[in-house]
N, CA, C and O atoms as a MOPAC input file, in Angstrom:
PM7 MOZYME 1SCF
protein

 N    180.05700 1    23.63000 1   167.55200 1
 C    180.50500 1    24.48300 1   166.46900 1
 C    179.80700 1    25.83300 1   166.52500 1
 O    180.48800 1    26.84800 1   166.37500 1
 N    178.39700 1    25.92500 1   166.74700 1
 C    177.95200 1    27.09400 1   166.96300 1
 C    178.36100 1    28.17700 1   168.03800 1
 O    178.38600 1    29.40700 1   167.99700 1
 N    178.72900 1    27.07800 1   169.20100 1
 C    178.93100 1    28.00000 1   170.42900 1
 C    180.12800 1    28.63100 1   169.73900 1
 O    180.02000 1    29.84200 1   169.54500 1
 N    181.07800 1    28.13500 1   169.39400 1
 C    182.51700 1    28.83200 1   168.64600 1
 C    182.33500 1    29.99800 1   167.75900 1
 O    183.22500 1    30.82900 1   167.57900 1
 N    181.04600 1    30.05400 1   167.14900 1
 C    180.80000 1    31.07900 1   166.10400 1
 C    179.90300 1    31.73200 1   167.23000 1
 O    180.03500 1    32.93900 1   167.02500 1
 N    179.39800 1    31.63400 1   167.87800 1
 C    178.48500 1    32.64300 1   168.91100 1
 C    178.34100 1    32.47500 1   170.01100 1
 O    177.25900 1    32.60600 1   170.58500 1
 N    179.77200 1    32.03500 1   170.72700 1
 C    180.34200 1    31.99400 1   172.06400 1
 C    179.61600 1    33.65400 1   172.16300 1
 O    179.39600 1    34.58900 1   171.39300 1
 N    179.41000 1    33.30600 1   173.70300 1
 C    179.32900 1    34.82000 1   174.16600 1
 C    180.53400 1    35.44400 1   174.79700 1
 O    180.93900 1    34.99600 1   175.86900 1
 N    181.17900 1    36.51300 1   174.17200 1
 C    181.65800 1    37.66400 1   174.32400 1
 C    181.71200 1    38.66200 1   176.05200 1
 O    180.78400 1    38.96200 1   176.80300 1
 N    182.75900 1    38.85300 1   176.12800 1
 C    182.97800 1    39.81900 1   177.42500 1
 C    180.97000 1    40.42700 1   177.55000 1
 O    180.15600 1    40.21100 1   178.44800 1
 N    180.82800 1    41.13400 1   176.34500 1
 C    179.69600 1    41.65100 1   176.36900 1
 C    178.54400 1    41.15300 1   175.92800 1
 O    177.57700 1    41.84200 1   175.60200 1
 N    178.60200 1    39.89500 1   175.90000 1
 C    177.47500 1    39.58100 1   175.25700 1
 C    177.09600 1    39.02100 1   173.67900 1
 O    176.40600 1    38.07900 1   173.29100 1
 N    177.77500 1    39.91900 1   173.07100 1
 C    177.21000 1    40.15100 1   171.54900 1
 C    178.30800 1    38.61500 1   170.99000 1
 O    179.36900 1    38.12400 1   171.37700 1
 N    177.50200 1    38.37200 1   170.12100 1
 C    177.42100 1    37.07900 1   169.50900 1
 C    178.92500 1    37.43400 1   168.42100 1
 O    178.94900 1    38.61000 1   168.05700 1
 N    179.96800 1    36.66900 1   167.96700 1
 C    181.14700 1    36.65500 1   167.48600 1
 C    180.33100 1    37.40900 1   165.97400 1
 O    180.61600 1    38.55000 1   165.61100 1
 N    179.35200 1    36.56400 1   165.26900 1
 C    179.11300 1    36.60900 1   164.66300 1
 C    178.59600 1    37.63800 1   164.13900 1
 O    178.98100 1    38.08700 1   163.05900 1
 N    177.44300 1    38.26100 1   164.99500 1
 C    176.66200 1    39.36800 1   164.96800 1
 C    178.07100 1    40.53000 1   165.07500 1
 O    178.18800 1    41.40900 1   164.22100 1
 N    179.03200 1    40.39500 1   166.17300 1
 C    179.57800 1    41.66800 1   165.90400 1
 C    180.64500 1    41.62400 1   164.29200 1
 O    181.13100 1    42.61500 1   163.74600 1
 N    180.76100 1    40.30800 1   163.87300 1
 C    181.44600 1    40.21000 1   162.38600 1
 C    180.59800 1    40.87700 1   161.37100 1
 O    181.16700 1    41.50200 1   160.47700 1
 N    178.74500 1    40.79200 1   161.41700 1
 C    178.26400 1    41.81300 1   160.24300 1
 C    177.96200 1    42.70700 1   160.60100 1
 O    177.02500 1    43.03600 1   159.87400 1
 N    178.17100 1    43.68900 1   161.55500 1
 C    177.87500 1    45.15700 1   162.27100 1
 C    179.80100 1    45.69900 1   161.75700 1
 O    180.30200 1    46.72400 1   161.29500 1
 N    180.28700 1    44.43700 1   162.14700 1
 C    182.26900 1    45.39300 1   161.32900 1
 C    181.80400 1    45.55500 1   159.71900 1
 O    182.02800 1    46.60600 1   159.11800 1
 N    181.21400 1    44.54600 1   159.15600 1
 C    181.02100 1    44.57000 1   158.33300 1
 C    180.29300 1    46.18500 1   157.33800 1
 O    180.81000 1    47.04200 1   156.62200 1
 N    178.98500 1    45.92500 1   157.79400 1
 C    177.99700 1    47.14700 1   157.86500 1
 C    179.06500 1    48.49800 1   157.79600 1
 O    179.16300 1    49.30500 1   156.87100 1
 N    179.83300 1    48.46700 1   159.09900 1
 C    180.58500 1    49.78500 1   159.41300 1
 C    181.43000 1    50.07200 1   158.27100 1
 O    181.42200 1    51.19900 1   157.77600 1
 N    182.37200 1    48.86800 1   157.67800 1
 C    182.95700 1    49.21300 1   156.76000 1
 C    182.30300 1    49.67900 1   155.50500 1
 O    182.76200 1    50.53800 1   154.75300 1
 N    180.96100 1    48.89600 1   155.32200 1
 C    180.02500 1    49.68800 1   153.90600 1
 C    179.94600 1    50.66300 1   154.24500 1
 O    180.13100 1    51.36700 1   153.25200 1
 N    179.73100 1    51.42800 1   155.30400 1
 C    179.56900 1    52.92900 1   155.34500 1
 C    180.47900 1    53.90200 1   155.75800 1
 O    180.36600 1    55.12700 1   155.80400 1
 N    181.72400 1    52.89700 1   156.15400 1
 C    183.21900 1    54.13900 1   155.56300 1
 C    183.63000 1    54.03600 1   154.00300 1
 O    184.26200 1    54.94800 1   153.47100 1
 N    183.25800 1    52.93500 1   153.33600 1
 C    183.32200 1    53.16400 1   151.96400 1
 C    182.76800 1    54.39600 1   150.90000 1
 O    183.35600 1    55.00700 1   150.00900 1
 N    180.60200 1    54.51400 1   151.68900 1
 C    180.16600 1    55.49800 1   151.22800 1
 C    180.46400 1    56.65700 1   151.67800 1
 O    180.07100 1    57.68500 1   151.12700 1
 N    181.49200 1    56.63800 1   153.16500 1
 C    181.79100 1    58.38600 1   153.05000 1
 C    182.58300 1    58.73900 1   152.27900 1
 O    182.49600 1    59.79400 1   151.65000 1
 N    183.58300 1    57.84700 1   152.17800 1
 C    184.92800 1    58.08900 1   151.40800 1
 C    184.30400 1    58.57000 1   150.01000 1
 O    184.35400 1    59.67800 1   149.47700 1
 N    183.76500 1    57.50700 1   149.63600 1
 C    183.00500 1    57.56500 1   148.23500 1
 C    182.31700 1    59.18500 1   148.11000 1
 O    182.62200 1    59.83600 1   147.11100 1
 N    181.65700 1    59.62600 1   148.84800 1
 C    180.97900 1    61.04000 1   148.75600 1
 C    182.26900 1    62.20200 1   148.90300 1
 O    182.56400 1    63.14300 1   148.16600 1
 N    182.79700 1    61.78300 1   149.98100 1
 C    184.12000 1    63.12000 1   150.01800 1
 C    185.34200 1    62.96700 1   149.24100 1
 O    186.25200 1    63.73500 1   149.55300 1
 N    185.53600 1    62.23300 1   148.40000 1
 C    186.82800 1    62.10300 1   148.04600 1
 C    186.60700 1    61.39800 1   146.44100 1
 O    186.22200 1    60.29600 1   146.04700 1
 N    187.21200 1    63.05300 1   145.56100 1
 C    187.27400 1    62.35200 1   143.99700 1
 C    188.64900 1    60.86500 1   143.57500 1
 O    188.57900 1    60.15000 1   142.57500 1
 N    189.54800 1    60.79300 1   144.46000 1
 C    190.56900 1    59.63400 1   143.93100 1
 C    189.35600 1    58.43700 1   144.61500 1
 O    189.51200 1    57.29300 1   144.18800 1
 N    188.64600 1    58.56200 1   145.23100 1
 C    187.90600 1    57.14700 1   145.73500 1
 C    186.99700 1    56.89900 1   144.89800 1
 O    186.98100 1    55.75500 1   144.44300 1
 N    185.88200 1    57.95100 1   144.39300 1
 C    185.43100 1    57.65900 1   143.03700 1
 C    186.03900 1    57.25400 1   141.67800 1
 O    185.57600 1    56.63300 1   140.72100 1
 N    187.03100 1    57.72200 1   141.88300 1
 C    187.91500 1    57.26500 1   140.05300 1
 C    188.14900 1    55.73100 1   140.65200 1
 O    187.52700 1    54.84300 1   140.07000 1
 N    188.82900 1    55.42600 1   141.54800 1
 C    189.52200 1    54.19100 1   141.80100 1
 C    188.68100 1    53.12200 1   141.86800 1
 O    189.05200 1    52.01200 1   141.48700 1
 N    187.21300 1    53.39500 1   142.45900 1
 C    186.07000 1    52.36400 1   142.15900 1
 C    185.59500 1    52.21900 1   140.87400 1
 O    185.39400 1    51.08400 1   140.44200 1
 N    185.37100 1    53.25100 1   140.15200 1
 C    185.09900 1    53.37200 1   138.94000 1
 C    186.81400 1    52.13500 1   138.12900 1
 O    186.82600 1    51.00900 1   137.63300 1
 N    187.17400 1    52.46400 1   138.21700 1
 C    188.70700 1    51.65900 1   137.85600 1
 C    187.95800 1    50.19500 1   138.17600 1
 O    187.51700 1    49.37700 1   137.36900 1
 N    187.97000 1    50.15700 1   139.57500 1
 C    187.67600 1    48.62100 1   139.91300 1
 C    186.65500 1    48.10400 1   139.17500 1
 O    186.85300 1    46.92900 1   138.86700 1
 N    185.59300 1    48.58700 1   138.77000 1
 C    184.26800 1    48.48900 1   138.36000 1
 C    184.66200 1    48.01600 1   136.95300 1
 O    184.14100 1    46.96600 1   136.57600 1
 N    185.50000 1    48.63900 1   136.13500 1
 C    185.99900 1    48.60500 1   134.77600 1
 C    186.75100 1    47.27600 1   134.47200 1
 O    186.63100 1    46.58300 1   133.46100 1
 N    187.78900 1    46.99600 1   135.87700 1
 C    188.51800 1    46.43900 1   135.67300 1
 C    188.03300 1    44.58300 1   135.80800 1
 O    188.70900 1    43.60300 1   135.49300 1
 N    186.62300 1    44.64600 1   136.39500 1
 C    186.44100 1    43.47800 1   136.87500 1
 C    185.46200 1    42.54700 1   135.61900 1
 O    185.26900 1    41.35300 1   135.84600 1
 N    184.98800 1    43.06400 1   134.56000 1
 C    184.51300 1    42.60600 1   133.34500 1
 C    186.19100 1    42.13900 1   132.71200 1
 O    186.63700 1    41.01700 1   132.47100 1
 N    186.74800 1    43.31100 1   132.59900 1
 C    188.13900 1    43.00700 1   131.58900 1
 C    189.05400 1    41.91600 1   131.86600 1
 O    189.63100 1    41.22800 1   131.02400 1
 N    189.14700 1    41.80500 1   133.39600 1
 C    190.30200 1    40.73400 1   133.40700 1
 C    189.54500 1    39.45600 1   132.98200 1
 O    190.37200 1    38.56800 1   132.77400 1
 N    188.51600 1    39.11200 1   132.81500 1
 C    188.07300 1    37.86100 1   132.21300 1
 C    188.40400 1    37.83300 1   130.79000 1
 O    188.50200 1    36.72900 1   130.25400 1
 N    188.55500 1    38.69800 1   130.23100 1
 C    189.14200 1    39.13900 1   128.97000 1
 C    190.55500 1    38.95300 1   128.81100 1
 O    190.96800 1    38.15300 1   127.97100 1
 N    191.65300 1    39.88100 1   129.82800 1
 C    192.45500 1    39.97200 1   129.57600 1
 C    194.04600 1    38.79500 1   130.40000 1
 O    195.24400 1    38.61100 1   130.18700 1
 N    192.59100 1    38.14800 1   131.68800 1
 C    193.94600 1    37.24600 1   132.04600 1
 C    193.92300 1    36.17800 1   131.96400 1
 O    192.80300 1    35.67900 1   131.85800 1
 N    194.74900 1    35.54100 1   131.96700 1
 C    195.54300 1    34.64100 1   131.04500 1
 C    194.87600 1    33.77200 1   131.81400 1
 O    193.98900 1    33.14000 1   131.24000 1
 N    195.14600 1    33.45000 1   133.55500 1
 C    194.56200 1    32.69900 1   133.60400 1
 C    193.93100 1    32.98100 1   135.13900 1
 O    194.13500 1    34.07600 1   135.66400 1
 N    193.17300 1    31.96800 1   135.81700 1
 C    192.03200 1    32.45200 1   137.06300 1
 C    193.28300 1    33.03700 1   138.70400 1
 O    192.91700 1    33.67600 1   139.69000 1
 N    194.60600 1    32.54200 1   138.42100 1
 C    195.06100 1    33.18400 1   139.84700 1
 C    195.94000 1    34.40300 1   138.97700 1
 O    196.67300 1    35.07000 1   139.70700 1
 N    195.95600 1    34.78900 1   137.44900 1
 C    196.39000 1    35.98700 1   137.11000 1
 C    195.18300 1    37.34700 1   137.38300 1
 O    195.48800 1    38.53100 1   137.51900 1
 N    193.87000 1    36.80400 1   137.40800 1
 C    192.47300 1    37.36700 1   137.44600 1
 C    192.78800 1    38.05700 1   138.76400 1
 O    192.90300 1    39.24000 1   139.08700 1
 N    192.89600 1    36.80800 1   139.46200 1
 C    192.84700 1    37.72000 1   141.01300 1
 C    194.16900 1    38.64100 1   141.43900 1
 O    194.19100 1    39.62400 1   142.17900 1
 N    195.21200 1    38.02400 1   140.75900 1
 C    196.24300 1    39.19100 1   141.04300 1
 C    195.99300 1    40.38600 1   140.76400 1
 O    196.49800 1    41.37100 1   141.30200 1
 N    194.96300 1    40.36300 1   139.65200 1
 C    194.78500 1    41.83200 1   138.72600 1
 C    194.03300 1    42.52700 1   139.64200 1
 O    194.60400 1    43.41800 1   140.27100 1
 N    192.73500 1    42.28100 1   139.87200 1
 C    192.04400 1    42.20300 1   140.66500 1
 C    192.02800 1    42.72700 1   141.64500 1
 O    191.50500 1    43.82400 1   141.84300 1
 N    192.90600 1    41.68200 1   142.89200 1
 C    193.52500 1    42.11700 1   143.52400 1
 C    193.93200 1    43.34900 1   143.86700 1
 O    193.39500 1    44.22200 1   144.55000 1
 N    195.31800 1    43.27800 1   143.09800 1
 C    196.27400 1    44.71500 1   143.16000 1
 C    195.18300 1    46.00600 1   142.79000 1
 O    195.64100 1    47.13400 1   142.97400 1
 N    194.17500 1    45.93100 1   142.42600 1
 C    192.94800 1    47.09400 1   142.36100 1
 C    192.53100 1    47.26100 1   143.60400 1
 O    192.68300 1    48.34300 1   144.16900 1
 N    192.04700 1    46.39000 1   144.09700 1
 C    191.52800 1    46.44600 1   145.50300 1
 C    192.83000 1    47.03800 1   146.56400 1
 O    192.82200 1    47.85900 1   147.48100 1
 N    193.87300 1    46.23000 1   145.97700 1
 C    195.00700 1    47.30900 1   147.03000 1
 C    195.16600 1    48.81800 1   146.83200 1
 O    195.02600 1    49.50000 1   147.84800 1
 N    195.40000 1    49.35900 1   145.84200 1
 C    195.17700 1    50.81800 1   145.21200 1
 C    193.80300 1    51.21200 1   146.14900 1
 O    194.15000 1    52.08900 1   146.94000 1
 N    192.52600 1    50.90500 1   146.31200 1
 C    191.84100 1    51.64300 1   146.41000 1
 C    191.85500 1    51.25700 1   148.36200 1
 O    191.23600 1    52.07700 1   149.03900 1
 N    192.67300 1    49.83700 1   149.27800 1
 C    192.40500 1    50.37900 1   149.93100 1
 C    193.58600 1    50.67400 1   150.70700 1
 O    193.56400 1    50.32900 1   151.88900 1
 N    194.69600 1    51.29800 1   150.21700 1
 C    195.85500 1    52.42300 1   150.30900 1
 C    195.33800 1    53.41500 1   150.26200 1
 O    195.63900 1    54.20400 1   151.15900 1
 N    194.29900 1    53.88000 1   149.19500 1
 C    193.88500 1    54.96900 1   149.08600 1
 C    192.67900 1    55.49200 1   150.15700 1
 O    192.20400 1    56.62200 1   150.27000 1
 N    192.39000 1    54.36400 1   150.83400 1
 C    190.84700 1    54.39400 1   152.23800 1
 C    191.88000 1    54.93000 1   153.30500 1
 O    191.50200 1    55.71000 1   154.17900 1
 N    193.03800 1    54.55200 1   153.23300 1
 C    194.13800 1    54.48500 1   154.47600 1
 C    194.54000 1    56.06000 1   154.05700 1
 O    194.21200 1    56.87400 1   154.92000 1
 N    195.17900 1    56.60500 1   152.90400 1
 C    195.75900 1    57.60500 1   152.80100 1
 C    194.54800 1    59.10000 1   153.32000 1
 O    194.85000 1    60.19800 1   153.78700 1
 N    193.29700 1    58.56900 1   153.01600 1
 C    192.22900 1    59.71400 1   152.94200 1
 C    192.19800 1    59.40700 1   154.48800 1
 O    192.32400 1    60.48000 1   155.07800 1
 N    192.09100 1    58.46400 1   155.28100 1
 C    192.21400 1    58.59900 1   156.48900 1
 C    193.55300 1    59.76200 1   157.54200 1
 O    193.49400 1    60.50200 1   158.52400 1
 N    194.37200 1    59.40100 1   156.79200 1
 C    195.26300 1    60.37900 1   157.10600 1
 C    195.13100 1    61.71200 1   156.80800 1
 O    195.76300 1    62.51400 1   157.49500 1
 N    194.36400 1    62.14000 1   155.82900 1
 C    194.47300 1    63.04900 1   155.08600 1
 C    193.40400 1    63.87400 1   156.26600 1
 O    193.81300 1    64.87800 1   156.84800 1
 N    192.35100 1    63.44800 1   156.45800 1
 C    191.08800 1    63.50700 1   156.92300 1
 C    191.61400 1    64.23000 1   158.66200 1
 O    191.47600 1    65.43000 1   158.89800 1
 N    192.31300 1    63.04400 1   159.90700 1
 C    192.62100 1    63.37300 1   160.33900 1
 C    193.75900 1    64.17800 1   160.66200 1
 O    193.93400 1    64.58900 1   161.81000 1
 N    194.60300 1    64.44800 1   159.64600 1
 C    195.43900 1    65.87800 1   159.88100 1
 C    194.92400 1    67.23400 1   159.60900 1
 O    195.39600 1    68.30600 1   159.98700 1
 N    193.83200 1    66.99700 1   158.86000 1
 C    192.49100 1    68.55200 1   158.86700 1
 C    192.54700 1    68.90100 1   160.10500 1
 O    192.85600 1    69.98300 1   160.60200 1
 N    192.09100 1    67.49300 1   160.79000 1
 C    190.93500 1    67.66000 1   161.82100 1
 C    192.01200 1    68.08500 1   163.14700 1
 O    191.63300 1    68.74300 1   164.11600 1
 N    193.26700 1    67.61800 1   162.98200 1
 C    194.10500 1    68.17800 1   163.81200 1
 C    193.98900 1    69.84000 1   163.89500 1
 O    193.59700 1    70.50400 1   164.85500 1
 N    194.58000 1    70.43900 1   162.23200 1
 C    194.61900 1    71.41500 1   162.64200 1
 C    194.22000 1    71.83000 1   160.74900 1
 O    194.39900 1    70.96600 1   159.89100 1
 N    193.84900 1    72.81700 1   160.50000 1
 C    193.39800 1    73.43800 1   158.87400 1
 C    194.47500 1    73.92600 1   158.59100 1
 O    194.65100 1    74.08900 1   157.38400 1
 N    195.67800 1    74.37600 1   159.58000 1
 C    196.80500 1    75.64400 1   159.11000 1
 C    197.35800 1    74.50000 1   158.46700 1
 O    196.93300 1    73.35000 1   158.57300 1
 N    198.62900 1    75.00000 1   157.58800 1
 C    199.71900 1    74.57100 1   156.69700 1
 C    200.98700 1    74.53600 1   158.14700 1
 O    201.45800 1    75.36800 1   158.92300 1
 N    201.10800 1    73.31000 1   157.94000 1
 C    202.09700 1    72.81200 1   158.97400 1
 C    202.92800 1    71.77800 1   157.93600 1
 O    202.47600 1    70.82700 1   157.29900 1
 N    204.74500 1    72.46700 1   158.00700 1
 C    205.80300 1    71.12800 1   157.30200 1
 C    205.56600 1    70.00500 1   157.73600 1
 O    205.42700 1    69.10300 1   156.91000 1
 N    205.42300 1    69.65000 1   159.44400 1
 C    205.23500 1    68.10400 1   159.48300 1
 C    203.92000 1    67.33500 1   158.88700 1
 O    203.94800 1    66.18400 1   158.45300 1
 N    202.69800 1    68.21800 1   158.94500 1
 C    201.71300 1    67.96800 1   157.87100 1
 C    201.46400 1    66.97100 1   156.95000 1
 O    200.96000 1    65.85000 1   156.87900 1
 N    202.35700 1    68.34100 1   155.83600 1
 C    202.24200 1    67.93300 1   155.08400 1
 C    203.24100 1    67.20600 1   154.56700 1
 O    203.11600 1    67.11300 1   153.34600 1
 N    204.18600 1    66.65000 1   154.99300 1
 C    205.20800 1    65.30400 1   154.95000 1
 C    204.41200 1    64.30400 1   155.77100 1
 O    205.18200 1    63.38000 1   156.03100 1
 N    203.50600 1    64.13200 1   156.16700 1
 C    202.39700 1    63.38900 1   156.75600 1
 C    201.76700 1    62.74200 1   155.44300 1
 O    202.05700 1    61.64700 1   154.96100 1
 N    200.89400 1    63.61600 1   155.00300 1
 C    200.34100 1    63.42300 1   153.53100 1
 C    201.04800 1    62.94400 1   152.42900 1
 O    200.67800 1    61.96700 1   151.78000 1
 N    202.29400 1    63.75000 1   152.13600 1
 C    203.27300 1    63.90000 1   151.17800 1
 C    203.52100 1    61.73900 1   151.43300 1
 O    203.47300 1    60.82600 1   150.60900 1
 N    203.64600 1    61.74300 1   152.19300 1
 C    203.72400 1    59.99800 1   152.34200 1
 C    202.93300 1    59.09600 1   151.88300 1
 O    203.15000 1    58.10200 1   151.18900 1
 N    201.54600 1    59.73300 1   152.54300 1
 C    200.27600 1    58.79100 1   152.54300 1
 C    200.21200 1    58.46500 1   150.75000 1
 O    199.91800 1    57.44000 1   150.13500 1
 N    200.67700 1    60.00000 1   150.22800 1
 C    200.64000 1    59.86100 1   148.50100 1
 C    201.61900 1    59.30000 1   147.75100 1
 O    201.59300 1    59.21200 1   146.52300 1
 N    202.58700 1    58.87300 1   148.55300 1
 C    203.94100 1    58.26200 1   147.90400 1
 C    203.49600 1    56.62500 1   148.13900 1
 O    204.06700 1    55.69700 1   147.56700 1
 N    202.42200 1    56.47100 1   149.04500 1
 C    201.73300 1    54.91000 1   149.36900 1
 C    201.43800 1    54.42300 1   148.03900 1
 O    201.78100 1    53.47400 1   147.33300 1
 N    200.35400 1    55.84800 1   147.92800 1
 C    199.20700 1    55.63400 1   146.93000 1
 C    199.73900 1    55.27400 1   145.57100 1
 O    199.03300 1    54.58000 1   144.83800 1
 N    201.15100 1    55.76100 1   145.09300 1
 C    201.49600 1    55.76600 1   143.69400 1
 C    202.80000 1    54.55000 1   143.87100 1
 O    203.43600 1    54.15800 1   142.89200 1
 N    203.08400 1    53.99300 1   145.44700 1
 C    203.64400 1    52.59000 1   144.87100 1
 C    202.53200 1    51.78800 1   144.89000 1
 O    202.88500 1    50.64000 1   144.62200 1
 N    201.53700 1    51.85100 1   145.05200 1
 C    200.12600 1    50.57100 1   144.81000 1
 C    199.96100 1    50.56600 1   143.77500 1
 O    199.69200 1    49.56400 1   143.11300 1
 N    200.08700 1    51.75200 1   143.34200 1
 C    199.81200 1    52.62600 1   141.87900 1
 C    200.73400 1    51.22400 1   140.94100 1
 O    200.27900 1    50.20700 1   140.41600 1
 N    201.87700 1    51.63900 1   141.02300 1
 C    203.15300 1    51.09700 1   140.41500 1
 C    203.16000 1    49.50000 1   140.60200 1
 O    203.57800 1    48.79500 1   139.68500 1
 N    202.79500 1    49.06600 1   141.53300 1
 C    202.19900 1    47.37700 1   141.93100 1
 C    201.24800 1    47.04400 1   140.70900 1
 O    201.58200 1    46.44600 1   139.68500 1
 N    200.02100 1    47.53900 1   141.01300 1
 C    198.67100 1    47.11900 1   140.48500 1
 C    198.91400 1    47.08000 1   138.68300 1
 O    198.40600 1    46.25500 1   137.92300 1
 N    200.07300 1    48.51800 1   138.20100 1
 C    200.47600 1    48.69600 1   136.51300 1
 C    201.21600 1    47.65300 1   136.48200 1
 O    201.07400 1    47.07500 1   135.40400 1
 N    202.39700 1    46.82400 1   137.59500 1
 C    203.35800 1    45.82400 1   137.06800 1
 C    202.57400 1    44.44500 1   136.91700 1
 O    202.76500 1    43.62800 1   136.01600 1
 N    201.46200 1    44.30900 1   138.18300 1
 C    200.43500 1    42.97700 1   137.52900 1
 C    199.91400 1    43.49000 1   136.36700 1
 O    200.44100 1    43.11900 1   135.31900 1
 N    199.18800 1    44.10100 1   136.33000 1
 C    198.12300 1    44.14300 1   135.02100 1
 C    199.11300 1    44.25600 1   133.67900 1
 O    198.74700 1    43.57500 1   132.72100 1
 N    200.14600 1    44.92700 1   133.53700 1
 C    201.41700 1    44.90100 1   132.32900 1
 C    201.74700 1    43.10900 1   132.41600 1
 O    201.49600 1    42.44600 1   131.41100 1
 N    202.22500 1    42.52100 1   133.47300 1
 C    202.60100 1    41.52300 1   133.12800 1
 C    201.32800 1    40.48600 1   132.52500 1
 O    201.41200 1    39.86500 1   131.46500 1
 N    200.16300 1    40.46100 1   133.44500 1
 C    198.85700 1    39.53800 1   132.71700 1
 C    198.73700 1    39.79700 1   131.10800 1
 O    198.56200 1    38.97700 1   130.20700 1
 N    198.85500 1    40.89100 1   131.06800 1
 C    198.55800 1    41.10000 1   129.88700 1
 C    199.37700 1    40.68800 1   128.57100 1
 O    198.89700 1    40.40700 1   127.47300 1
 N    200.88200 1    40.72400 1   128.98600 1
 C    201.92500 1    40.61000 1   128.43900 1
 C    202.07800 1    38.76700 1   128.05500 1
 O    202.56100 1    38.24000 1   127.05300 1
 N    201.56500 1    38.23900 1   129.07300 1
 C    201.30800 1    36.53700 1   129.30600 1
 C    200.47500 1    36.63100 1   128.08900 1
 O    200.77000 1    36.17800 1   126.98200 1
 N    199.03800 1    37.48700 1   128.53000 1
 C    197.98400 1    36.42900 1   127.84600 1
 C    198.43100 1    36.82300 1   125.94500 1
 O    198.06400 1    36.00000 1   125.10600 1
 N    199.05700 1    37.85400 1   125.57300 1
 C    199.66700 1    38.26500 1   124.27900 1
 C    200.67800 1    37.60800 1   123.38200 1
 O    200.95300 1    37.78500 1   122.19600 1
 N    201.23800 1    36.64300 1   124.47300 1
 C    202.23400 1    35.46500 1   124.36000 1
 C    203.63100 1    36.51800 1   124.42000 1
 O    204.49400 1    36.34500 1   123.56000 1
 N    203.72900 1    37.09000 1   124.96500 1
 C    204.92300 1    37.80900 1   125.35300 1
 C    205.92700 1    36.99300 1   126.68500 1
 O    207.07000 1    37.39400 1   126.90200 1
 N    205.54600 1    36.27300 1   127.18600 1
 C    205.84700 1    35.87400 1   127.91500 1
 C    205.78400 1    34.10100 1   128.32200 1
 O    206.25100 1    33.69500 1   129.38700 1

C-alpha cells in the first residue's frame, strides 16, 4: 500500500510528496490572487461569511455543502477568470477587440457561477423557511 502512495516516479519524487508541494503551490496562487485582485478578496471574504451561516441557514448537511460549495465555485471561476485576465496583460497592455472578448467571457463565467451559487443559496433558504 505504501509503495502505491510512494511508488517512485519517472523522477524520483514520492506520489505523495509531489501531492503536498501541488498542494503548497496552490496556497500560494491563492495568496497572489488574494494580494492582486479586489473580486478575490470580496469572494473570500463571502466564503468566510458564508461558512458560519449555512449552519444557520441550511436546511440540511448535503444543502450545507451545496451552499458551500457553489461559493467555492464562484471563487474558483474567479482564480480561472484572473488567470486569463493576467495572461492577456502579459500578452500584450494595448486594447485589442479579440482581448477583450477574451475577458468579456472569462466575466460572463464569473456571473453564471454568480447566478448558480444565488439559485442554491435562494433555494436552501427557501427549504429551510418552509417554502418549499
Amino acid at each position: 500500500m505504501i509503495r502505491g502512495i510512494c511508488g517512485s516516479t519517472a523522477a524520483g519524487t514520492c506520489r505523495l510528496e509531489r501531492l503536498v508541494k501541488a498542494f503548497w503551490n496552490s496556497c500560494a496562487g491563492i495568496g497572489v490572487a488574494y494580494r492582486s485582485e479586489a473580486a478575490i478578496r470580496q469572494e473570500i471574504f463571502v466564503l468566510f461569511m458564508a461558512l458560519p451561516l449555512v449552519f444557520v441557514l441550511a436546511p440540511g448537511v448535503w444543502q450545507g455543502v451545496a451552499m458551500i460549495g457553489s461559493v467555492l465555485l464562484v471563487l474558483a471561476v474567479e482564480l480561472l477568470n484572473t488567470c486569463a485576465e493576467k495572461l492577456c496583460d502579459h500578452v500584450t497592455p494595448d486594447r485589442h477587440p479579440q482581448i477583450k472578448a477574451v475577458k468579456d467571457m472569462g466575466s460572463a463565467a464569473v456571473l453564471c457561477s454568480m447566478c448558480i451559487a444565488a439559485l442554491v443559496w435562494l433555494a436552501g433558504i427557501a427549504e429551510r423557511i418552509g417554502l418549499f
